[in-house]
N, C-alpha and C positions, 0 to 999 in steps of 0.2 A: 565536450560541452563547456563553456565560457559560463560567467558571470553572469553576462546579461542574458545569455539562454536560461539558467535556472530561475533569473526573474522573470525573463518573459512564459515560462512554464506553471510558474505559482499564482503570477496575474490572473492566466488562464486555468487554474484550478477555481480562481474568484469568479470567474466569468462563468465556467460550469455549472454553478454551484445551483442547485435547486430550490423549488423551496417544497418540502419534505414530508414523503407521508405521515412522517412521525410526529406527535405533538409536539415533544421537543426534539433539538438532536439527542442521541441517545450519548452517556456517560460509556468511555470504552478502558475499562479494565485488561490489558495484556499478558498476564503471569504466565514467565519462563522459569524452565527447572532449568540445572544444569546438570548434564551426564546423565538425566534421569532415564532408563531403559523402559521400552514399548511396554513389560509385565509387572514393573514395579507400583503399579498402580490396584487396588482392589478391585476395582471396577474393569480393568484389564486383565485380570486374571491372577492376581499376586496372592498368595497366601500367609505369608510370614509377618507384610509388614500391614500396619493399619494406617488408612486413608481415606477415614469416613465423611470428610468435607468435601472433599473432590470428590467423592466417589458420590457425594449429593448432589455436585453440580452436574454429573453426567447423569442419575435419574432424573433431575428437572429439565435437562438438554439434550443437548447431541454428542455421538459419540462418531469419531470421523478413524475408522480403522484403517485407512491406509492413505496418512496423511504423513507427510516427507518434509525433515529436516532440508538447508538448504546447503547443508557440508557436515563432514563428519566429523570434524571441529568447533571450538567456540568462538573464533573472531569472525572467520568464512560467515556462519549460519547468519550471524548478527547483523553482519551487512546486507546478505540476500532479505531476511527479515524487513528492515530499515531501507529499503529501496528498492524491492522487488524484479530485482532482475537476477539470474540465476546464475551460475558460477563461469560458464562459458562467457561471461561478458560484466559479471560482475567485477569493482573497482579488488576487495578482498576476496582471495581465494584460499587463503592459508594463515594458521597463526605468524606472528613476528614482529618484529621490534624494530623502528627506527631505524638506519644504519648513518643518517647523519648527523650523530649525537647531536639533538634538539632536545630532548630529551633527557639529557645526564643531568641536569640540575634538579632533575625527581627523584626522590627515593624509591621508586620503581619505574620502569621506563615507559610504561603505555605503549599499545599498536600502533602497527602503522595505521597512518589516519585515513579515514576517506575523505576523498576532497571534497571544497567546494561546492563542485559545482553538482557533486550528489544532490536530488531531488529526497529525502526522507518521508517518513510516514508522519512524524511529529510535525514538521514543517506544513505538509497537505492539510493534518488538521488543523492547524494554526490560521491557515486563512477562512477557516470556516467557525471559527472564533473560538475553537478552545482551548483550554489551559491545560499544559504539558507536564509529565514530571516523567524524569528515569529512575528508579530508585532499585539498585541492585549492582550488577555488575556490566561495564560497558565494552572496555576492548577495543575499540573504535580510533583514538587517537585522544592524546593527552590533551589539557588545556592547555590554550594558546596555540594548541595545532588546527588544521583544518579541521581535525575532525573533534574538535572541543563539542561535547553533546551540548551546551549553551549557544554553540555557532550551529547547531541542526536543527533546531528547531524546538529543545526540551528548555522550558521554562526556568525547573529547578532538574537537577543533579544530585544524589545523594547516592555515594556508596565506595564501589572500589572504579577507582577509572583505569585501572591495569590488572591484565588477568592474574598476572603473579602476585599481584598485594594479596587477588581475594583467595588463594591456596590454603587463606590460617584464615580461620573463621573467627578468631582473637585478635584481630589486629590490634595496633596502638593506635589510629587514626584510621577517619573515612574522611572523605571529601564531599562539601556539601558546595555544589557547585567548584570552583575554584579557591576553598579554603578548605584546609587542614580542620576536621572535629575530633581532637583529641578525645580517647576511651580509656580513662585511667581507670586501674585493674587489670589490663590489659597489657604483655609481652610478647604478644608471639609466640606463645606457648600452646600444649595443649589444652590447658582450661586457663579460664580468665573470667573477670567479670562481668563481660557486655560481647556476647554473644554478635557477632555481623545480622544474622535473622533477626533476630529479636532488635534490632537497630533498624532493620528494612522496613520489619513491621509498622514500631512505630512513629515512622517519617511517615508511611505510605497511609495510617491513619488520618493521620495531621492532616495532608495532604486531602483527603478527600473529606473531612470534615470545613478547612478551608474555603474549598474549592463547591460547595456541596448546590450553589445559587447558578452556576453556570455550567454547560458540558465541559468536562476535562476528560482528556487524556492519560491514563496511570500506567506506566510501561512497568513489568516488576521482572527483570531478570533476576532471579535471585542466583546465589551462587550455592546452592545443595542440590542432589548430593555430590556434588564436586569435591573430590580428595582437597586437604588432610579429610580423612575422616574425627569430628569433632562437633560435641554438642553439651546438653546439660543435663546434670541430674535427673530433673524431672522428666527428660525423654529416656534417659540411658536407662531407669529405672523399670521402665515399662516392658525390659526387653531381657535384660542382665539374666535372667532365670527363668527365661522361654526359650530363647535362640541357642543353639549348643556352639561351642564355638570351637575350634580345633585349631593344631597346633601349626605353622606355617612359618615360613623364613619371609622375615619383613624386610620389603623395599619400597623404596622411594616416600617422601611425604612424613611426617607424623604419625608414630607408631601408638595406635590405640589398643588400651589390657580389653576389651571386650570389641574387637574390630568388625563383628557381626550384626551385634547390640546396638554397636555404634551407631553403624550406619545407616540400619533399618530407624536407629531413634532420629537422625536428623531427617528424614523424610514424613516422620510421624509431628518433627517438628515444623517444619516447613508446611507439612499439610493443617494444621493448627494458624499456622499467620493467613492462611488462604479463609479457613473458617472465621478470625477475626475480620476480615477484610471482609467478606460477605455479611455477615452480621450488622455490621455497621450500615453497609449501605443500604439492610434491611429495615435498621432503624432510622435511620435517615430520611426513608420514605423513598429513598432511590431507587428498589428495585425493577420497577417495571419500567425504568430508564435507565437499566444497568446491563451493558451487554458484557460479559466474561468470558476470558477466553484463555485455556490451560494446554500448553504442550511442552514441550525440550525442545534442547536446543539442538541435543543428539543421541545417540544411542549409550549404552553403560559403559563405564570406565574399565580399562581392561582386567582381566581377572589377577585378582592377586596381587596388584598393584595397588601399597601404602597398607594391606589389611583387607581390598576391597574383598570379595566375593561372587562376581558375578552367574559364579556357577550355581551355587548355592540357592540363590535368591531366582533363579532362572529368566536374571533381567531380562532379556530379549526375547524370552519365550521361545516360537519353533524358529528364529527366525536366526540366520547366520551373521556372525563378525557383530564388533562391535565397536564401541568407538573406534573411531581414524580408517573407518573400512566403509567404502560403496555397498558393500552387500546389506540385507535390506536390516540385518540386527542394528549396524553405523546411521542408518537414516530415517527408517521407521519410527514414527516417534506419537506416543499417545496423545491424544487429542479429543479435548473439550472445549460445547462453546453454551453457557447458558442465557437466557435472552426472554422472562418471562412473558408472555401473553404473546410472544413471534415465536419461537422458538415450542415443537412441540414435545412434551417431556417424554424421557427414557425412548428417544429415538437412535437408531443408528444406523449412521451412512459409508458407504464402502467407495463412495466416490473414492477415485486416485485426487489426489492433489498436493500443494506443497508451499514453503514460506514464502514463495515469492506471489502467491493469491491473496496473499491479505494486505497488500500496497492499494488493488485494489478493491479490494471485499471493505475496508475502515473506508475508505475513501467515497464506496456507495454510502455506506449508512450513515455516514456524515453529509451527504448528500451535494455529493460533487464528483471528478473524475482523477482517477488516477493519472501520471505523465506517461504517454505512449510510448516510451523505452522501458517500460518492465514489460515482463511476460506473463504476469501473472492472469487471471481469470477470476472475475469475485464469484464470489462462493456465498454472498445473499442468497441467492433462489434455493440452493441446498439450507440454508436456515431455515427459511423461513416455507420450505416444502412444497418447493414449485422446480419446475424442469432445470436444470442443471446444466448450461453448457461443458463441455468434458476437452480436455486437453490431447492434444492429438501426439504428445510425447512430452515426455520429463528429461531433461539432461543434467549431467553433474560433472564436475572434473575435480581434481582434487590430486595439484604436484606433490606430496607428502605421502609415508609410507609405501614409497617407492613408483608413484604417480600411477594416478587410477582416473578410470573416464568410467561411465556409467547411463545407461539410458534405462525410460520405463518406458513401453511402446502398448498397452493394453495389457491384458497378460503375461508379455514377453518382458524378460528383461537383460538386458546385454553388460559385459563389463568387462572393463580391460584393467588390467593389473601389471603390476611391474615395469609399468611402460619404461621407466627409469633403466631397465638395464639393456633394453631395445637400442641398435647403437641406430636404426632406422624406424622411420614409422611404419613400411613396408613387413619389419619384424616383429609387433606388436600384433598377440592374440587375442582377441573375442570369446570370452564366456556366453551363452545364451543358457537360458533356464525359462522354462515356463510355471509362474508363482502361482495360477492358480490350481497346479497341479502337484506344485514343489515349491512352495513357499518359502522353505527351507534352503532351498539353490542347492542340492544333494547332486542333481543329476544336470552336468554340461551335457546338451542338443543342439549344439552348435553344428555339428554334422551332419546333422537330422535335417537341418533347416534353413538352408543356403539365403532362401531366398526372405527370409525373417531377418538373416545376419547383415542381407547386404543391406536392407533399410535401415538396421540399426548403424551402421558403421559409415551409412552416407548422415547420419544424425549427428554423429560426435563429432564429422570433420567439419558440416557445414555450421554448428552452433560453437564450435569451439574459437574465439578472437585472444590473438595471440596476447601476450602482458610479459612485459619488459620485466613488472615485481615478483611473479610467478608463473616463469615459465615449464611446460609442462610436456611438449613433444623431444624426442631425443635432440631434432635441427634447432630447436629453438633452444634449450639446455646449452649444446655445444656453441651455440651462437653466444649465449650469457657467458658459458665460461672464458671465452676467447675476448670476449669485449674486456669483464675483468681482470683478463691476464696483462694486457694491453694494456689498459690504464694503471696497475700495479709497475711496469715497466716504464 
């Protein structure tokens, strides 16, 4: 896609554009967790940690049980998020960095960027006049790259623009749009005096105080509970002498004395910014033009890694694998949407669906059309409790943790693993599981069910479009290598 196609694509978002059952366009609130797992929520089932705000906006809303991350990672999901095309043909498919130092004159390096000529979700609303903000973590590509969140369509920028800056919830500096906002108290330590959240929070205030005369846009990736595990007093206290904590050999990240406490308190924290944030726009007068919408980015962090626990806390619930895995614990991911006087309260939907539907689901309610290269499906009529168009299959791929492909075909669900040490794609095996019988994925029926497997496995070869950045079949791997050998020669 060229230049002038993504402008002749936006034109034509302007020409779509309706004029709207709504009295106004409606204000669209975003809020991403990161790492957060399908059970870590109260209102999904969590018992240890407290999450009384979210767990209010899913009694006044909807609750969407089996609603799918777009990767089992944080750069991957963000893109499918942000453009709505899903990993088979999305621009990112996997974490990673630059590799033509553009980037080394940053104290951290930023993602590879998505170009261009990417169509975004901020950008669609932007020609339907509203005002933009990303306020959390991006991963997308640094400033001055293509994928500068100020070049896609976000107004303002406040946070970490590299996934590795946001790892320490202390930083010394966030970046507000393209300048450095120094956080004095703050080393990169485990504690400091200006907390990353409690920084999101109060931009993402501002910001809708601001903004409060016209629709905007509020994108909130936050970055909890994403390792180090790290928070403050006031949340770690809540927990210190509830949660028992046991003895464990520390790796990776930032070693926390209460690593259980911990982590349950930055969710408790984070669930708290989510409560401010509603609040406000309750006083505001914003509410019944305030649509909300809470999910992850991906499944839980792996167990035992930096302190985490995911055993413990039974992030995933019944549900297998977790972060950096196709199986449904890695993509599964809790979901709320609240939307008063549309939306009817303490509902829930088992529709399948996934992040590449909300490219065009925002794109309805703003009352225009999504660009015909996502895949997504809006997911209005399930709001607002009217017939539901339903996806006739979900695809995933994902070259990391030894390359995995992934389909959801109705109850069915297929996966391939290890493709990476397949020296052919001919060698590559087919998991099948039926989830509404085995939710869990305990029992491979791939044997059982020939004629299930070969729909599935005509799914992954016809949606899979090869990528030069991320390649992911064994021919195409051994193709990258030998191009790289080549040019190192």
């Amino acid at each position: 896609m060229t230049d002038m196609r993504k402008f002749i694509i936006i034109t034509l978002a302007i020409a779509f554009s309706t004029l709207s059952s709504f009295a106004r366009k409606p204000n669209i609130i975003f809020i991403l967790a990161d790492d957060l797992g399908y059970n870590e929520l109260g209102c999904f089932g969590q018992k240890w940690i407290k999450t009384p705000h979210i767990d209010r906006l899913a009694k006044e809303g909807i609750k969407f049980t089996q609603h799918y991350s777009g990767q089992a990672v944080c750069a991957p999901c963000r893109c499918v998020l942000m453009t709505g095309k899903h990993t088979g043909h999305a621009y990112i498919r996997d974490n990673g960095d630059p590799k033509d130092g553009s980037t080394k004159h940053f104290p951290f390096p930023g993602q590879n960027p998505i170009p261009d000529d990417e169509i975004t979700i901020a950008e669609i609303l932007k020609t339907q006049g509203y005002t933009t903000a990303a306020i959390g973590k991006w991963g997308l590509g640094h400033f001055g790259s293509s994928g500068d969140p100020n070049k896609q369509g976000f107004d303002l920028f406040f946070g970490y623009n590299c996934q590795r800056h946001a790892h320490n919830h202390f930083p010394r500096f966030l970046w507000r749009n393209n300048k450095k906002v120094p956080l004095p108290g703050n080393d990169r330590k485990l504690d400091g005096k200006i907390h990353s959240q409690d920084a999101f929070t109060e931009e993402a205030l501002s910001f809708i105080k601001k903004n409060k005369e016209t629709p905007f846009f509020l994108y909130l990736p936050f970055a909890i509970p994403h390792l180090s595990i790290q928070t403050t007093d006031k949340w770690l206290n809540e927990y210190k002498k509830v949660i028992p904590e046991e003895k464990h050999t520390h790796r990776g990240y930032l070693k926390h004395p209460f690593p259980r406490a911990g982590y349950a308190a930055m969710i408790t924290q984070m669930d708290d910014s989510v409560g401010q944030v509603h609040s406000l726009v309750k006083e505001l007068g914003l509410d019944n033009d305030t649509l909300i919408v809470f999910t992850s980015d991906n499944g839980p962090t792996f167990n035992r890694l930096g302190g985490s626990d995911s055993d413990f806390f039974k992030s995933a619930g019944v549900f297998k694998g977790l972060k950096g895995s196709l199986y449904e614990g890695g993509i599964r991911v809790p979901t709320i949407v609240r939307w008063p006087g549309k939306i009817k309260p303490e509902t829930t939907s088992n529709h399948i669906s996934a992040f590449w539907d909300w490219m065009p689901t925002l794109s309805e309610i703003a009352g225009t059309k999504a660009p015909d290269v996502t895949d997504g499906i809006s997911l209005l009529p399930s709001l607002l409790g009217k017939k539901q168009e339903s996806h006739k299959f979900l695809y995933w791929e994902f070259p990391s943790y030894g390359s995995q492909q992934a389909v959801r075909l109705g109850n069915w669900k297929g996966i391939r693993q290890k493709i990476s040490k397949a020296k052919t794609t001919a060698e590559i095996k087919t998991e099948l599981y039926n989830l509404e019988l085995d939710p869990g994925e305990t029992k491979n029926v791939a044997d059982l069910n020939p004629e299930i497997l070969e729909k599935i496995e005509s799914i992954m070869v016809k949606e899979h479009v090869p990528s030069k950045l991320f390649p992911i079949l064994p021919e195409e791997r051994l193709r990258a290598r030998k191009k790289k050998l080549n040019k190192s020669n």
